[in-house]
Each structure stands twice: as structure tokens, then as C-alpha cells.
C-alpha positions as CSV (number, residue, x, y, z in Angstrom):
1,X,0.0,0.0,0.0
2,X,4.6,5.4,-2.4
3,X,4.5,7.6,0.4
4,X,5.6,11.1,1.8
5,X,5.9,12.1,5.2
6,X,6.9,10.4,8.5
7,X,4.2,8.8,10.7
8,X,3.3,6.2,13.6
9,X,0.9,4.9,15.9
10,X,0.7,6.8,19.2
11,X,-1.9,6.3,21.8
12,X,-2.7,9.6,22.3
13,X,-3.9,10.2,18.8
14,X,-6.6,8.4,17.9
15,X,-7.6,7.6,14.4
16,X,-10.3,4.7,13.1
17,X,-8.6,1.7,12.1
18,X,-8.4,-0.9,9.3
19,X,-11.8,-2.7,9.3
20,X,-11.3,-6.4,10.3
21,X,-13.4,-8.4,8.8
22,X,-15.1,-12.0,10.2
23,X,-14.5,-14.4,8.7
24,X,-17.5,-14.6,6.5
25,X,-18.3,-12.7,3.6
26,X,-19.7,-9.7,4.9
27,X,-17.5,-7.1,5.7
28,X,-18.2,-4.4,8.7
29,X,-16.6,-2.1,10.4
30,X,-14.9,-2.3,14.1
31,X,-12.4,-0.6,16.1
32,X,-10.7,2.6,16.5
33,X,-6.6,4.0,16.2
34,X,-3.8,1.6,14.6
35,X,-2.3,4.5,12.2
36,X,-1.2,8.2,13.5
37,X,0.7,10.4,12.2
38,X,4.5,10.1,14.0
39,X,5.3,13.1,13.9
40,X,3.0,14.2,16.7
41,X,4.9,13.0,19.4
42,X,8.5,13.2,17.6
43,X,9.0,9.6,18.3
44,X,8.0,6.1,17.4
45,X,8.5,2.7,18.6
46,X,11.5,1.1,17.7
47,X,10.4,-2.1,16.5
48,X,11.7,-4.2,19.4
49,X,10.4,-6.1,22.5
50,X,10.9,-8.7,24.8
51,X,11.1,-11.5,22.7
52,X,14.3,-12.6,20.8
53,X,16.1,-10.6,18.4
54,X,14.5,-12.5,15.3
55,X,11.0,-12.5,16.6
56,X,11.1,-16.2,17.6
57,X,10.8,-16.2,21.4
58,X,11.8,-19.8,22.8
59,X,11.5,-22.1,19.7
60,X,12.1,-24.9,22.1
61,X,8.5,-24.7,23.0
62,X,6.0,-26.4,20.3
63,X,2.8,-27.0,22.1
64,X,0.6,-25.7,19.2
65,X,-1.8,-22.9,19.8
66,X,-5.3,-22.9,18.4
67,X,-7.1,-20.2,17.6
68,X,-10.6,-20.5,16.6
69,X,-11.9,-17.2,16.0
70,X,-10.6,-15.9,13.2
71,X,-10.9,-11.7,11.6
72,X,-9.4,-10.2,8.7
73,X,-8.2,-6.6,8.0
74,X,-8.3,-4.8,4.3
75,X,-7.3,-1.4,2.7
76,X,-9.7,0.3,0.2
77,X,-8.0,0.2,-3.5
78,X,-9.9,2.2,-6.2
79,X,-9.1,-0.5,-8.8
80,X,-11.7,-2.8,-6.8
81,X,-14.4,-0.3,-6.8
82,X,-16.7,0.9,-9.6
83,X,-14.7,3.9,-11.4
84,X,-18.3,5.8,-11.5
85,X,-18.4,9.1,-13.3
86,X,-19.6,10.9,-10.2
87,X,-16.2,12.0,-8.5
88,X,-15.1,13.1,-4.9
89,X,-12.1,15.2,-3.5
90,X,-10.2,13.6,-0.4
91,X,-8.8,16.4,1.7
92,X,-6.6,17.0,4.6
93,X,-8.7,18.0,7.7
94,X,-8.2,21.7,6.3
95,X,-9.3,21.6,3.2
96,X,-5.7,20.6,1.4
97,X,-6.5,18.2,-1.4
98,X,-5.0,14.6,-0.8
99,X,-6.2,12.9,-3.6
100,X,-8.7,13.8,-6.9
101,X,-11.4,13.0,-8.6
102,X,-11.8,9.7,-6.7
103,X,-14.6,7.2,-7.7
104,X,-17.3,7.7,-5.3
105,X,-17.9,3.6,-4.8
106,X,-13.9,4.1,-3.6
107,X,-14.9,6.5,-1.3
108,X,-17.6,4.8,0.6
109,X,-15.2,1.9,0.6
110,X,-12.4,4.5,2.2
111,X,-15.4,5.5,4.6
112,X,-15.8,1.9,5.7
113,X,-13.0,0.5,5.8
114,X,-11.2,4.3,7.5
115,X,-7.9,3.3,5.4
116,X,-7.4,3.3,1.6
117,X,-4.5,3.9,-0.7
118,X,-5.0,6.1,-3.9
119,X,-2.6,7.9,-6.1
120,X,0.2,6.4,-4.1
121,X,-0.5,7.7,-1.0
122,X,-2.0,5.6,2.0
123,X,-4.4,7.3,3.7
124,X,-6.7,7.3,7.1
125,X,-10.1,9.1,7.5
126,X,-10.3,11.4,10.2
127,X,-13.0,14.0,11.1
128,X,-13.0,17.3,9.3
129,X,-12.4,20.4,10.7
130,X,-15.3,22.9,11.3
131,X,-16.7,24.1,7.9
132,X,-14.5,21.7,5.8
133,X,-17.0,19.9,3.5
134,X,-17.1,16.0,2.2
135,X,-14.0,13.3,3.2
136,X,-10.9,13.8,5.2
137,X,-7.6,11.8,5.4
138,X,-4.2,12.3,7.0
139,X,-1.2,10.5,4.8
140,X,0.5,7.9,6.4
141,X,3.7,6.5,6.3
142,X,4.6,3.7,3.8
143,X,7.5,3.3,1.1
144,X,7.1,1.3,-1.8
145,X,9.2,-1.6,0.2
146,X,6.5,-1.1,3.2
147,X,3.1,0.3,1.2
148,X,0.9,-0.8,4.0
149,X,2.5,1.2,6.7
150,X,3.4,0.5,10.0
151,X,1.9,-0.4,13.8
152,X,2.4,1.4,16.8
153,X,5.7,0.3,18.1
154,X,7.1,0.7,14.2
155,X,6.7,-2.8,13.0
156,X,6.1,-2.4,9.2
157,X,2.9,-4.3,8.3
158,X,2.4,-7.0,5.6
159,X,-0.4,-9.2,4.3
160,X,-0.6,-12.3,5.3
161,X,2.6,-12.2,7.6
162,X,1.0,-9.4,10.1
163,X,-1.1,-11.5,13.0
164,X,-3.1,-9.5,15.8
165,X,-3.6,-10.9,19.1
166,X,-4.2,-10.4,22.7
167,X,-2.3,-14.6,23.9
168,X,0.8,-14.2,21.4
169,X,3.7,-12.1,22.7
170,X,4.6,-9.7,19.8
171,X,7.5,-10.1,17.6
172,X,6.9,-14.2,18.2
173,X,6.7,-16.4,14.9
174,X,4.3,-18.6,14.4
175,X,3.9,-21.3,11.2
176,X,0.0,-21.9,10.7
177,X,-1.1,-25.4,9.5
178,X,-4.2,-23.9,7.9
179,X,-2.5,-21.3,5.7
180,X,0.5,-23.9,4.1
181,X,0.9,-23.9,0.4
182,X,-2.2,-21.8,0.4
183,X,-2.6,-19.7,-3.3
184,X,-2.4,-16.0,-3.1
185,X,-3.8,-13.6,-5.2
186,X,-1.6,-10.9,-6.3
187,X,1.8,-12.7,-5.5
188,X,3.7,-15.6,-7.4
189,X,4.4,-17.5,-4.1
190,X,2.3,-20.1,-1.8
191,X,2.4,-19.1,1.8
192,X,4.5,-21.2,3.7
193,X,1.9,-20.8,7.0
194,X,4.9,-17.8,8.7
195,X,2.9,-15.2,10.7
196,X,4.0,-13.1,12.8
197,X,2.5,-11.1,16.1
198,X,3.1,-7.4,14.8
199,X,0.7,-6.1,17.5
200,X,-2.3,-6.8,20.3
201,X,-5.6,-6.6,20.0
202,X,-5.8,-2.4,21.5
203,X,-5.5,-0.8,18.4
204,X,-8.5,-1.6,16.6
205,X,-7.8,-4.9,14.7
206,X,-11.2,-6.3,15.9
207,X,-9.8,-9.1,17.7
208,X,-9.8,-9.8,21.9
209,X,-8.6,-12.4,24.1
210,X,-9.3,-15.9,22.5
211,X,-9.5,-14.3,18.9
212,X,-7.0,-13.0,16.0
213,X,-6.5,-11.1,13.2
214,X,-4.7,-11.9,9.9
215,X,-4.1,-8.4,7.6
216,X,-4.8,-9.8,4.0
217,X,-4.6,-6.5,2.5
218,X,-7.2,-6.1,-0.1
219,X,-11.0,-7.1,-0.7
220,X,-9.5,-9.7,-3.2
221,X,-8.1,-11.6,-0.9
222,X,-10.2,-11.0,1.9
223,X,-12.8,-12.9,-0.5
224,X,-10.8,-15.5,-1.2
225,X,-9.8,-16.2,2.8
226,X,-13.4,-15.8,3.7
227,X,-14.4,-18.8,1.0
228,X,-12.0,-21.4,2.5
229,X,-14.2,-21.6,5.9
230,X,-11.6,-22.8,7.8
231,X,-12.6,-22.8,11.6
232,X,-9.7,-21.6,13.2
233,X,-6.0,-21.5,12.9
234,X,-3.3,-24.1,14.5
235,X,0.1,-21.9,15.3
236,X,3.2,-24.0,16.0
237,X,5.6,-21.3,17.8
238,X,9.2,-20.7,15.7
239,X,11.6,-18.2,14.7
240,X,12.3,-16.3,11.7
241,X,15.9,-18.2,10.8
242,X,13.3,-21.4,11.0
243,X,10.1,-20.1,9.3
244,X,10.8,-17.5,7.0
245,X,8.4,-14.3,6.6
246,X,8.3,-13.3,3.1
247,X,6.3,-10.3,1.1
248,X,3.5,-12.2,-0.8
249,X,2.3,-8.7,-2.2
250,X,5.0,-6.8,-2.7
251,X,4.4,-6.2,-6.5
252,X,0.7,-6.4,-6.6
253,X,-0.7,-5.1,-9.4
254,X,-3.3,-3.5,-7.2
255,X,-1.4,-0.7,-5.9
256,X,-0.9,0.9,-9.5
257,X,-4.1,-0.6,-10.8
258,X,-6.7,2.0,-12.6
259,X,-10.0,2.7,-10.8
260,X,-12.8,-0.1,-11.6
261,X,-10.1,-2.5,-13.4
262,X,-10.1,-5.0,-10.7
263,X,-13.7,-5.0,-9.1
264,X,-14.7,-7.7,-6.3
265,X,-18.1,-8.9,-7.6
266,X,-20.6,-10.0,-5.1
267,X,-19.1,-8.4,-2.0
């Protein structure tokens, strides 16, 4: 999910979230404030934790884990969306233009979802200020190595790697049984079932204690996740040196897609 200027996720600042999804094929919106701008507070996260220096933890340890309930996070792309001739203007809280002439099925997707990346810019809906008309966004932070941005303590955030929970220490690696060899749209690899805990359940991922949340990026895939009804996840704990975390959608077409070229039907 190119981007500008420097961001992260601080407490204090409180913007809505991704929407995670259930894992059936109805999407709806829940939770509040995984992406803020970083330069509020001066100062971010840096990445680390208590757990080892490659995100493993104690590998010794292989009682699996099983999680049954199961959510999934998107970002709105216009290339999924209906590229309808009525338009819309995104704007910065003032009034500052973020991104034009945006399809208007994109932006009740944005408005849904509270993240979306257009033009090359990743993007979070926040409130207007007084007087300011239509939708509001602050830019977020992303590169085109990390277009999805990052969590609160700086981890940068990737589909199907990035696992939300409020039982798995963060940083710690996990391989899933259920997500093994497992096709991907929008990347040339089969997952090799590597997740890792990127953050807990406090920010908005729609998840709580007993539950988690995969990031799957795109409606796309969230369609295709949703259709394998699988009832839960087993996680054997590992390390990265042992179970590789790889970008599955690094060069998705969907980032640079034009509007309506790539729409999800029946969702």
C-alpha cells in the first residue's frame, strides 16, 4: 500500500482503524486507532520487544496454539471499486487536497474501511475540521518496500505475515497449519503458513482475548480467505531463521491498478 511524510501509531492520537473483517463474507466495520501520524509525538517505537532478536521467542517450546476465531483486515483500493463518473475530492482536515477526482464507490469503501491507498498515498479518515466539506484523510507513512504502513511500536505491516492478538507475545513467529501452500492472489508465491504477532488486540484490529486477526490486504483476498471456511488457525511457535516471513504482495498489481479494473463482484 509510495509515500511522503513520516508517521506512527501513538496512543494519544486516535484515528479509526483498518476494518477487520469476520471471517464470513460480509464485511463491517470495528475498532478505532492503529495508524497516527508520527510526527505528533516526535517519536515512534523502535520495533523491538521482549522477545528474541528475530521475533522467535523460545522455539524450544512447540505445544501448538489454536485459535478459533478468526478476523481479517483490508485497505480500500480504487481499482476494486466501480470507477463511476460521479467524483469526490479527499482532503486533509483543512481543506488541502489529498487525492482527486476519486470514484465515489472508492470513497464509501475509504469511509468503511477508515484506510485506503490512492494515487500512491496511504491514507486514514479522520473527522473534518469545522466548515470543511465532504471526506478527510491524514497521509501515512509507507514506502514502496513497506506500502501498508506500520503499527504502533514501528513494525512495518504486511499481508498475510501481520497476526493481531491479545495470547501471542509480539514479535513471536508462528507457522500456521491452515495457511500452508495456500494460493495468493496478487503474488507468485504459496504461503509457507509464517505469521508473525506485529501487535495486540488495542488498536483496533477487531480481535480480543481468544480471537485473532490476519491483515490480508485487499478485498481480493479478503474474498478468497473468507471462501475457505476454515474454523480456526493451529500456530506452532518458531523463529524467523526457522520459518521464513516473506512479502506475498509486494508487486501487486493493485497498488498501480486504474480505478474499476479490478472490481470484487458480489461483495
Amino acid at each position: 500500500m509510495a509515500f511522503s511524510s513520516k508517521f506512527c501509531l501513538i496512543a494519544l492520537v486516535a484515528l479509526m482503524a483498518v476494518t477487520a473483517i469476520s471471517a464470513v463474507p460480509s464485511p463491517s466495520p470495528d475498532g478505532v486507532g492503529w495508524l497516527v501520524k508520527r510526527e505528533e509525538e516526535g517519536q515512534g517505537g523502535n520495533g523491538t520487544d521482549n522477545t528474541d532478536s528475530d521475533g522467535g521467542g523460545d522455539s524450544a517450546n512447540k505445544d501448538p496454539v489454536v485459535v478459533k476465531d478468526i478476523k481479517y483486515e483490508i485497505i480500500a483500493f480504487p481499482a476494486e471499486y466501480e470507477n463511476s463518473a460521479e467524483k469526490v475530492n479527499i482532503t486533509d482536515p483543512d481543506g488541502k487536497i489529498l487525492a482527486k477526482n476519486a470514484p465515489k464507490a472508492f470513497k464509501i469503501a475509504f469511509i468503511q474501511e477508515m484506510n485506503g491507498y490512492i494515487n500512491g498515498k496511504l491514507l486514514s479518515a479522520v473527522s473534518c475540521s469545522t466548515g470543511i466539506p465532504g471526506v478527510c484523510a491524514v497521509t501515512l507513512e509507507s514506502s514502496p518496500d513497506i506500502p501498508y504502513g506500520f503499527t504502533h511500536q514501528d513494525r512495518p505491516l504486511n499481508p498475510f505475515v501481520s497476526f493481531f492478538s491479545d495470547d501471542l507475545p509480539v514479535g513471536s513467529v508462528y507457522k500456521v497449519d491452515e495457511l500452508i501452500n495456500k494460493t495468493i492472489s496478487g503474488s507468485k508465491m504459496k504461503h509457507n503458513g509464517c505469521i508473525r504477532v506485529d501487535e495486540d488486540c488495542n488498536w483496533g484490529h477487531g480481535c480480543k482475548s481468544g480471537s485473532g486477526t490476519l491483515l490480508v490486504g485487499t478485498m481480493r483476498n479478503y474474498k478468497e480467505v473468507a471462501q475457505l471456511n476454515l474454523e480456526g488457525y493451529t500456530l506452532h511457535k518458531s523463529s524467523e531463521s526457522e520459518c521464513p516471513l516473506q512479502d506475498y504482495l509486494k508487486d501487486d498489481p493493485l497498488l498501480t491498478a486504474a480505478p474499476g479494473s479490478a472490481v470484487v463482484k458480489g461483495m
